[in-house]
N, C-alpha and C positions, 0 to 999 in steps of 0.2 A: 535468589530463587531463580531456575531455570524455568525456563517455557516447556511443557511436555512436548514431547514431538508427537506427531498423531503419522502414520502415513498416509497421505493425501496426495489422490492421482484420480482427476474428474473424467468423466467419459469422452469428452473433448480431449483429451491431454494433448494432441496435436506431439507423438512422438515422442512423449518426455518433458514438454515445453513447461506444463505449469510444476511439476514434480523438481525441475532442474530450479523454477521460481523457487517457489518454498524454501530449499536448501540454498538459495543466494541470498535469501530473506534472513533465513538464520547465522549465514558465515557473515554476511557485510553487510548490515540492516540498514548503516547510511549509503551506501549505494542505489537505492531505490530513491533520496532524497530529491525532489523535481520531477519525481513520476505523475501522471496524470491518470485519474481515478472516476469511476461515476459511483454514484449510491443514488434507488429510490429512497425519498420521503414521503411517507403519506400519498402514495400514488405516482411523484414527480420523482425526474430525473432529473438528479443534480452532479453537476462535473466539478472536480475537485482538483487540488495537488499535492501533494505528499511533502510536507517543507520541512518536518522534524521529527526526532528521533529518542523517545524517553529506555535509555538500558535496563533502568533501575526497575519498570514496568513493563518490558519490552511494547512500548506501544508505538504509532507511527501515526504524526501530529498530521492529519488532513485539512487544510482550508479550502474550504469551497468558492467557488467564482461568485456566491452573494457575499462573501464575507466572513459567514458563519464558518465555525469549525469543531472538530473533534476527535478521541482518541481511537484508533481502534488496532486490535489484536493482529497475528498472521495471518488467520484465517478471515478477515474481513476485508484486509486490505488484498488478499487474495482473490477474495471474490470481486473485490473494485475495481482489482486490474484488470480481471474476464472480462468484467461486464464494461471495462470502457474499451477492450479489445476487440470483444463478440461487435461491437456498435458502429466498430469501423475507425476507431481511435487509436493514434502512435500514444506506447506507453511510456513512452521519454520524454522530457521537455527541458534538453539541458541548458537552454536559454535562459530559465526561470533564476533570477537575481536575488528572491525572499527566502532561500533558504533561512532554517536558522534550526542551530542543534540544540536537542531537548534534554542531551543527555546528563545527568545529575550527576555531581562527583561528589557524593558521601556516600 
């Protein structure tokens, strides 16, 4: 099952920047792995990391800094990387050593 492509290009795009994301999301989706993300919860802002990688559901494993964690789509983790960029946050952390690949081989 492929991912639909939707085209997506925010009123920020900052010259192409999140448009050129998307399309690096879709060619090399473990390349983002160690990326640094926020999402609100119920009002709060929680910062995350992007540690794995499911093909078979194209999803992209986030662990957040309490521990918890979850899956979410291209378009979510798109929106995690604005909003931990718009906040004043580098979107790389290639220091992080938790990686771990999600991706299924059946």
């Amino acid at each position: 099952m492929s991912l639909e492509v939707v085209h997506f290009i925010a009123d920020d795009d900052e010259g192409g920047y999140w448009e050129v994301l998307r399309q690096q999301l879709l060619d090399s989706p473990t390349m983002f792995l160690g990326c640094r993300v926020q999402k609100y919860f119920t009002g709060m802002l929680y910062n995350g990391t992007i540690v794995g990688y499911n093909a078979r559901y194209q999803w992209w494993n986030v662990v957040y800094d309490d521990d918890d964690d979850e899956d979410n789509n291209i378009y979510e983790i798109i929106a995690m990387l604005k909003r931990y960029r718009k906040n004043g946050g580098e979107t790389v952390d290639l220091t992080n050593d938790e990686i771990v690949d999600l991706t299924l081989d059946d």
